[in-house]
C-alpha positions in Angstrom: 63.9 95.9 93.8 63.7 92.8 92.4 61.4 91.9 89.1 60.4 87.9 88.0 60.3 86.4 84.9 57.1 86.3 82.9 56.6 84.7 79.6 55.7 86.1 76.6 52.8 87.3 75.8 52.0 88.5 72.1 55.3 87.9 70.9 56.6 89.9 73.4 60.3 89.3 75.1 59.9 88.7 78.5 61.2 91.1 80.9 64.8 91.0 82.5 65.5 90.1 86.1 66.5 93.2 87.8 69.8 93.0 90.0 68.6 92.4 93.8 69.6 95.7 96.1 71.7 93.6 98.4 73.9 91.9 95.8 74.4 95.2 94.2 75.0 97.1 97.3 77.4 94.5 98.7 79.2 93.7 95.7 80.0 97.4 94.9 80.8 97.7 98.6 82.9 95.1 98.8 84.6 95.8 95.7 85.3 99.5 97.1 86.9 98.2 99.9 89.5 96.3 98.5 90.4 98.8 96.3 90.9 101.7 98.4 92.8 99.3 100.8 95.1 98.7 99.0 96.5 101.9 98.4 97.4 102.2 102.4 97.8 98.3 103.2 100.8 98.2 101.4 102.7 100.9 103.3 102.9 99.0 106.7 104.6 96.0 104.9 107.4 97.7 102.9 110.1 97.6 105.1 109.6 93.8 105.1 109.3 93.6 101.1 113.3 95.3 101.1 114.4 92.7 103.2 112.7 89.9 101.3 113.3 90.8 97.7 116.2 92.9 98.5 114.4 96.2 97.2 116.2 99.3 97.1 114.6 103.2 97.7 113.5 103.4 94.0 112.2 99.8 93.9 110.2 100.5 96.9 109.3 103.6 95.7 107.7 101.9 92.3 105.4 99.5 94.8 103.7 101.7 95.8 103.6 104.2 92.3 103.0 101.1 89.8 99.6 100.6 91.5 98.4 104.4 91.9 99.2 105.3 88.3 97.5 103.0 86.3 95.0 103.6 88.6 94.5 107.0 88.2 95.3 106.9 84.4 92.9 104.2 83.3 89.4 105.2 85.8 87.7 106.9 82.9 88.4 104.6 80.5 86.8 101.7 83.4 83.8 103.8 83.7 83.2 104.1 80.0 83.7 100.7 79.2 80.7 100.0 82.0 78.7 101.5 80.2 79.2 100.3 76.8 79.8 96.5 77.5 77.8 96.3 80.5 77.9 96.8 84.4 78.3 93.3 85.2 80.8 92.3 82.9 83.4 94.6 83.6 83.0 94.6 87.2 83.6 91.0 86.7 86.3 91.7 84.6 88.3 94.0 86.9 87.5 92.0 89.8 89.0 89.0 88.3 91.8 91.3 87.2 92.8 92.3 90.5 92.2 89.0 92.1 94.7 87.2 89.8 97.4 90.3 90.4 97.1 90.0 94.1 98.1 86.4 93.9 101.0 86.9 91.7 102.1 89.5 93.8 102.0 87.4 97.2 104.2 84.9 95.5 106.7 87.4 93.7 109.9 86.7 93.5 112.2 89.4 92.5 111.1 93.6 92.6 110.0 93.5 88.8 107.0 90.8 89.4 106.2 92.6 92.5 105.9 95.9 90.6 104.4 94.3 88.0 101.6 92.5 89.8 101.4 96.4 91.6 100.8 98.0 88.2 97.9 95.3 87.0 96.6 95.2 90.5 96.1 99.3 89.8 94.4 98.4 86.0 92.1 96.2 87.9 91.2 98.4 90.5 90.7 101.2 87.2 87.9 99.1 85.9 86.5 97.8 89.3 86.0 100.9 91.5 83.6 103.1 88.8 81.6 100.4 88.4 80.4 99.8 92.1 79.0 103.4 92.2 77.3 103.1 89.0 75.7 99.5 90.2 74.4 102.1 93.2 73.2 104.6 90.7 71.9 102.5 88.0 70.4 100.0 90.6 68.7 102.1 93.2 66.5 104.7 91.6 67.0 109.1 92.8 65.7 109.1 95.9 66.3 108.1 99.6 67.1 104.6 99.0 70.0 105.5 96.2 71.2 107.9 99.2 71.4 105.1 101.6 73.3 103.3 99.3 75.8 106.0 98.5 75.9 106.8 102.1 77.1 103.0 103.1 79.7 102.8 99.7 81.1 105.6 101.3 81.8 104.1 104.6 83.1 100.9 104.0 85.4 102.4 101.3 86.6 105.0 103.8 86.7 102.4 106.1 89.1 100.4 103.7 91.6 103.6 104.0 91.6 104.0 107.4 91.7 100.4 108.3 94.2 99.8 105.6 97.3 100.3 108.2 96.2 97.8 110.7 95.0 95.5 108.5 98.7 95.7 107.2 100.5 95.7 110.4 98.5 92.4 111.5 98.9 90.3 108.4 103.2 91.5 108.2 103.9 90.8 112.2 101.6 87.6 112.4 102.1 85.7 108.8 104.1 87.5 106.3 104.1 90.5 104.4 103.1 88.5 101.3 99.5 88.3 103.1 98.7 91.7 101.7 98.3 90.7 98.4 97.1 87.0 99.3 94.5 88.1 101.5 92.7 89.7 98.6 91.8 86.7 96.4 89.8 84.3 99.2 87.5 88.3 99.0 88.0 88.4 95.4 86.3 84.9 94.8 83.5 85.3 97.1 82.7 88.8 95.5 83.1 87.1 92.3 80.7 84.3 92.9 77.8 87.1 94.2 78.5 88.9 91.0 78.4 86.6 88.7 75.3 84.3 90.6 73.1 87.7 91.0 73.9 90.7 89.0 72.3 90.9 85.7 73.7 91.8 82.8 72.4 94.6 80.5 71.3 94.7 77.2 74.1 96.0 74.6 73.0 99.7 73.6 71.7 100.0 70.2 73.6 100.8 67.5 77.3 100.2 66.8 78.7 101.1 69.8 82.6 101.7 70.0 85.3 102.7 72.9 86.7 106.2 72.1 90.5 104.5 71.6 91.9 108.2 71.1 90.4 109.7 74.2 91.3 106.4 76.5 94.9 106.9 75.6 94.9 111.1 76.0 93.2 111.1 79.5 95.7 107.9 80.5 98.8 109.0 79.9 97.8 112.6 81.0 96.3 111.2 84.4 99.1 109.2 85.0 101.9 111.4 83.9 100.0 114.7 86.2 99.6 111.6 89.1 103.3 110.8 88.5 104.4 114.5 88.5 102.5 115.8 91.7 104.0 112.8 93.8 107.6 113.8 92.4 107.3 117.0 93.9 108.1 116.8 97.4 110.9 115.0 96.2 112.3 116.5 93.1 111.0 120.0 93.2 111.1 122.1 90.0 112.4 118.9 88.0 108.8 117.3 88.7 107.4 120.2 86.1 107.7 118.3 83.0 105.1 115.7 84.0 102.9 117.6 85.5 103.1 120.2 82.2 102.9 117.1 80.3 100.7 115.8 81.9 97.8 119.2 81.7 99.1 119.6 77.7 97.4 116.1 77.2 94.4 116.8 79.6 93.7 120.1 77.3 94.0 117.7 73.6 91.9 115.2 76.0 89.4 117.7 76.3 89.5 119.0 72.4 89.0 115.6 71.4 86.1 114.6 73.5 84.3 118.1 72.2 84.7 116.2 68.7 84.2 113.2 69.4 80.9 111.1 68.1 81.0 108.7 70.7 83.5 110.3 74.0 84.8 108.9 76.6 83.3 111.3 78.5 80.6 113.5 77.0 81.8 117.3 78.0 77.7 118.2 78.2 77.6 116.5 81.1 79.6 119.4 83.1 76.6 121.2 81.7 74.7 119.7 85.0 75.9 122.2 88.0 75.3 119.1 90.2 77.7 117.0 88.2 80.4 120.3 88.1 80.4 121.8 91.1 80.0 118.4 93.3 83.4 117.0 91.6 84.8 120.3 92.1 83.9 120.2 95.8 84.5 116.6 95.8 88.3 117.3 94.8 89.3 119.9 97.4 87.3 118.5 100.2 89.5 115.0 99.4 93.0 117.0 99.2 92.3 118.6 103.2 91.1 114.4 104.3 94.2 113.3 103.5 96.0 114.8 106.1 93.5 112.9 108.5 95.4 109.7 108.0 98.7 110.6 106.2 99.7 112.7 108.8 97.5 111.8 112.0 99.7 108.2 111.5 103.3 110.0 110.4 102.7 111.6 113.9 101.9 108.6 116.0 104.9 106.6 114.5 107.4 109.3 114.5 106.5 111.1 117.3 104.8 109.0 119.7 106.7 105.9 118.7 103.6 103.9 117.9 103.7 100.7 116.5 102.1 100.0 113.2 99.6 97.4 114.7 98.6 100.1 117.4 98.7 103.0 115.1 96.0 101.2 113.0 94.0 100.5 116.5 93.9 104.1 117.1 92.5 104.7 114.2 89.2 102.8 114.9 87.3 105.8 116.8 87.9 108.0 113.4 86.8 105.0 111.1 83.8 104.8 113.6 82.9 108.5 113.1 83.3 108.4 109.0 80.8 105.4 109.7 78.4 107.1 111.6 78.6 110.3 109.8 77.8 108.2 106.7 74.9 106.6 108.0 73.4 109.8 109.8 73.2 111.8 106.1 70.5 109.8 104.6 68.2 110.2 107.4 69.3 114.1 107.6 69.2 114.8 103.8 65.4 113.3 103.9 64.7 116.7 106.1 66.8 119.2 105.7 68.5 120.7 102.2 71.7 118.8 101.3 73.5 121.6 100.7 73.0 122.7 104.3 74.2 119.2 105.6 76.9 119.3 103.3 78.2 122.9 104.8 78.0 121.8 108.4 79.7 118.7 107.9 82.5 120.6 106.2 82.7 123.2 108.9 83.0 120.1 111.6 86.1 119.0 109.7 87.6 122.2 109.1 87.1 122.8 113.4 88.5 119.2 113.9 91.2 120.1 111.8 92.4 123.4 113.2 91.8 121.8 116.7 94.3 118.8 115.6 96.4 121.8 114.9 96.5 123.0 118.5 96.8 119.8 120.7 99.6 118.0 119.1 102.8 117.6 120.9 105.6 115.9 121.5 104.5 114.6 125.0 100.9 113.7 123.5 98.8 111.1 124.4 95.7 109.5 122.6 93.0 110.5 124.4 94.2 114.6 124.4 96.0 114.8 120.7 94.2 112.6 119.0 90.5 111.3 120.0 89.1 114.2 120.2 90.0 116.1 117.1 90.5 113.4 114.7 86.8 112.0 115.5 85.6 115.8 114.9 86.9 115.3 111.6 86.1 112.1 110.9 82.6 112.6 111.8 82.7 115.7 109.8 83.5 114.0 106.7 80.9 111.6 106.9 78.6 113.8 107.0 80.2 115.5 103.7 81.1 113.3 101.4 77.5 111.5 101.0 75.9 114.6 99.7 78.8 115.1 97.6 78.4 112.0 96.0 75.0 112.0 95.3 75.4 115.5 93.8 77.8 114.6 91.9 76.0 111.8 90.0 73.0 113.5 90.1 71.2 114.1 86.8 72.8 111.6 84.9 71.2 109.1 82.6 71.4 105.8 83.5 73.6 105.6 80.2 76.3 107.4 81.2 76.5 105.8 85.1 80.0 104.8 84.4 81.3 107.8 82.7 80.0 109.3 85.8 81.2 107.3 88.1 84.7 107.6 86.4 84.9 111.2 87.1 84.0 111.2 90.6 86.7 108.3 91.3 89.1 110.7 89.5 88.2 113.7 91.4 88.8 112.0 94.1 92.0 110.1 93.0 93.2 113.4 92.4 92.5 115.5 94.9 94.2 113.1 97.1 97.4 113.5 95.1 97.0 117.1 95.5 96.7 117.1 99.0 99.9 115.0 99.6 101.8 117.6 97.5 100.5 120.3 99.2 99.9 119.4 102.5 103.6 117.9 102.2 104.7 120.7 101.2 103.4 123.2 104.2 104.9 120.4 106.4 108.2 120.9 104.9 108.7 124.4 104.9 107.4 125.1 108.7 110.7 124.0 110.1 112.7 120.4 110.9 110.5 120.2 114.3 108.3 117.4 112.9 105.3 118.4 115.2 105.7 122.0 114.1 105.2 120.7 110.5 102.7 118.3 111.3 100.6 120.8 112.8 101.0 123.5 110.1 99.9 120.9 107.5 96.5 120.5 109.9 96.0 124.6 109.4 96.4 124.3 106.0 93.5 121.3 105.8 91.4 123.4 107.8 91.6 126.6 105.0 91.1 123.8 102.1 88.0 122.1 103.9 86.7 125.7 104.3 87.2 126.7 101.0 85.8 123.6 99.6 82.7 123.9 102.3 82.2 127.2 100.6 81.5 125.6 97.0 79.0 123.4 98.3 76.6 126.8 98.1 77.1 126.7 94.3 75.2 123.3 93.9 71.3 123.3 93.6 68.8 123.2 95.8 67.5 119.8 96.9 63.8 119.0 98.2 63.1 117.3 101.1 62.3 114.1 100.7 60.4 111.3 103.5 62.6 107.9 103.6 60.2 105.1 102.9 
C-alpha cells in the first residue's frame, strides 16, 4: 500500500506518499467507534446526569437529541467537505472537534453546557464518521482487500453500539457519569496523533473549488428537522407532523437545488449507479428492523428481567461476537460466491432470529432460552449483511466523490435507525400495556422489514467472483 519518495527526475514532482493500510484502517475504525458509541453510552448514565445537574424530562430529553440532530443534519455536508479540502484534514478536524466537546461535556456544569457540548459533540461526529469510510474506499483499491476493510469498519462500529451500554454502566457505577464524555479524549488524542503522523494529505482538486453553502443549509435543517420529527412521534403523535412535513418540503428544494447546482453537495447522477441506489435503499430498511436488536433486546432485560445496566451490557457480548464474526466471514465468502446471494441469506438469518426473538420472550425468561439463541441468530445475520451492503453502496464511485459517498451511506443509515425507533415503537405501543406482548410484536414487525429489505438486495448487480490475495 505504501509508495516512497523519489526525486525528481526531468523536472518532474516527485510522487506522494501514499497513506499506509493500517493507519487508514485503524484510524477510520477507531474514529467509527467513538462515534457510534456515543449515541448509546450516554443512555446508561442519565439518570445520574438529573441528579448531578438537576436536569429535568425535557433537559434530559435534549442530551440525548442535541447530539443526534446535528448529527444527522450536518453528515452530507462532512462528506463533501472530504472531498473538497481533503481526507485528512477534515478527519482531523472533526476528530479534534469531538475530542474538545467531550471534555467540555465531562466538566459541565449546568444542563445548557451539557447540551451544548452534546450538540458540538454531534457536528464533530458529522464531519468525522463519512470520512473513515471514504479513507477505506479511497485507500484500499475495489477488490478483496477494500472488502476486508469495509467488513472490519463495520464491526468495530457495530461493536461501538452494542457495547455502548456496558461501557456506560462501568464508567457511571465505578467513577462517575462524567467519564462518558472524558473517556473519549485520552482515544481522541491517540487517534489524532496516527492521523496526523501517517495519513497523507491530498492534493486540492483543480480549479476553484467551492462548498455548495445553499445545499449544506437545505439538506441540514431538513435532516435534522425530519430526525427531530420522527423521534417526536411516539411522544407527541399528530403534533410531530410539522417537522417531519417540514422537514421532506426542504429535502424536495434540497434535491431541486443540487439538480442545478454547478458544484453539489451531492451530485444527483450518482443515484444513476444501481449499486449506489438500491444498496442505500437496502441499507435504510435493513438498519430500521437492527434497531430493535438492541433498543428492545435491552428495554426487555431491564424492565422485565430486572437487569442491571452493567449486566445488561455483558449480555450483550455473544451478539457483538456474532456481528464480529459475521463481518469477518463476508470477505472470504464474497471472494466465492455472488454478493447478492450472501447478502440475501444473511438477511433471511436475521429476519429467523428475529421472529424466533418473537416467540421465546417471557416474563419468567432467562438468558440462555430468550435471549442467546435468537439474538446471536441475528446478530450473526447482520454481519453477514451489512458488509455487502456497504460495499455496494460505494461501489462505482470515483475516488472524487468518496466523501459525498460516504455521506449518504452514514445518512441512510442514520435514518433508517430513526425510522425504526418510530416504527418499531410504535407496534410496541399499540399491542397492549403487557410490556412483553409489545416487545415481542415489535420483533415480528423487524422480521417483515428485514425480509422486505432482504428482498431489495436482488435489485443490485451482479458481482464476480473474485480470489483474496
Amino acid at each position: 500500500m505504501t509508495t516512497t519518495y523519489e526525486p525528481e527526475v526531468a523536472g518532474k514532482a516527485a510522487p506522494r506518499l501514499s497513506t499506509p493500510g493500517w493507519a487508514a484502517l485503524l484510524a477510520a475504525s477507531i474514529g467509527q467507534f467513538l462515534v457510534v458509541l456515543d449515541i448509546s453510552v450516554v443512555n446508561v448514565a442519565l439518570p445520574d446526569m438529573r441528579a448531578g445537574l438537576g436536569l429535568g424530562a425535557t433537559g434530559l430529553q435534549w442530551v440525548v437529541n442535541a447530539y443526534s440532530l446535528t448529527f444527522a443534519g450536518f453528515l452530507l455536508l462532512g462528506g463533501r467537505a472530504a472531498d473538497l479540502f481533503g481526507r485528512k484534514r477534515v478527519f482531523v478536524a472533526g476528530l479534534g472537534l469531538f475530542t474538545v466537546a467531550s471534555l467540555a461535556g465531562g466538566f459541565a456544569q449546568d444542563a445548557s453546557m451539557l447540551i451544548g457540548a452534546r450538540a458540538v459533540q454531534g457536528l464533530g461526529a458529522a464531519i468525522l464518521a463519512p470520512v473513515t469510510l471514504s479513507l477505506i474506499t479511497a485507500t484500499f483499491p475495489d477488490g478483496p482487500a477494500r472488502t476486508r476493510a469495509i467488513a472490519m469498519w463495520t464491526a468495530v462500529g457495530t461493536a461501538g453500539g452494542a457495547t455502548g451500554g456496558l461501557v456506560g454502566g462501568l464508567l457511571t457505577d465505578y467513577l462517575s457519569w462524567r467519564w462518558v464524555f472524558l473517556i473519549n479524549v485520552p482515544v481522541g488524542l491517540v487517534v489524532g496523533f496516527i492521523a496526523v503522523r501517517w495519513l497523507r494529505g491530498e492534493r486540492p482538486a483543480e480549479g476553484r473549488q467551492r462548498l455548495d453553502l445553499p445545499g449544506a443549509v437545505l439538506v441540514t435543517a431538513g435532516v435534522g428537522l425530519l430526525a427531530f420529527g420522527i423521534g417526536e412521534t411516539e411522544r407527541h403523535g399528530w403534533t410531530a407532523l410539522f417537522p417531519l412535513v417540514a422537514g421532506l418540503a426542504l429535502l424536495a428544494v434540497f434535491v431541486a437545488v443540487e439538480a442545478r447546482s454547478a458544484q453539489p453537495l451531492v451530485r444527483l447522477g450518482l443515484f444513476r449507479l444501481r449499486s449506489v441506489a438500491v444498496g442505500n435503499l437496502a441499507t435504510l430498511v435493513g438498519t430500521m428492523a437492527g434497531f430493535a436488536l438492541w433498543y428492545f433486546l435491552s428495554l426487555y432485560m431491564q424492565n422485565v428481567l430486572h437487569y442491571s445496566a452493567v449486566r445488561t451490557g455483558l449480555s450483550f457480548l455473544p451478539h457483538t461476537a456474532g456481528i464480529i464474526i459475521g463481518s469477518r466471514l463476508a470477505p472470504t465468502l464474497m471472494a466465492r460466491m455472488d454478493a447478492r446471494l450472501l447478502a440475501g441469506a444473511g438477511g433471511l438469518l436475521a429476519a429467523a432470529g428475529f421472529a424466533w426473538q418473537s416467540v421465546v420472550l417471557d416474563a419468567d425468561g432467562t438468558f440462555l432460552g430468550s435471549i442467546l439463541g435468537p439474538g446471536a441468530t441475528m446478530a450473526l445475520g447482520f454481519g453477514l449483511l451489512m458488509t455487502p451492503l456497504v460495499q455496494a453502496s460505494t461501489a462505482g464511485a470515483p475516488s472524487s466523490e468518496a466523501g459525498a459517498v460516504a455521506g449518504v451511506v452514514n445518512t441512510s443509515r442514520t435514518i433508517g435507525g430513526a425510522i425504526g425507533l418510530m416504527v418499531l415503537g410504535t407496534a410496541a405501543a399499540r399491542s397492549g400495556t403487557d410490556l412483553v406482548d409489545g416487545y415481542s410484536t415489535a420483533f415480528v414487525v423487524a422480521a417483515v422489514i428485514t425480509t422486505v429489505g432482504t428482498a431489495l438486495v436482488a435489485f443490485l448487480p451482479r458481482t464476480e467472483r473474485r480470489t483474496a490475495p
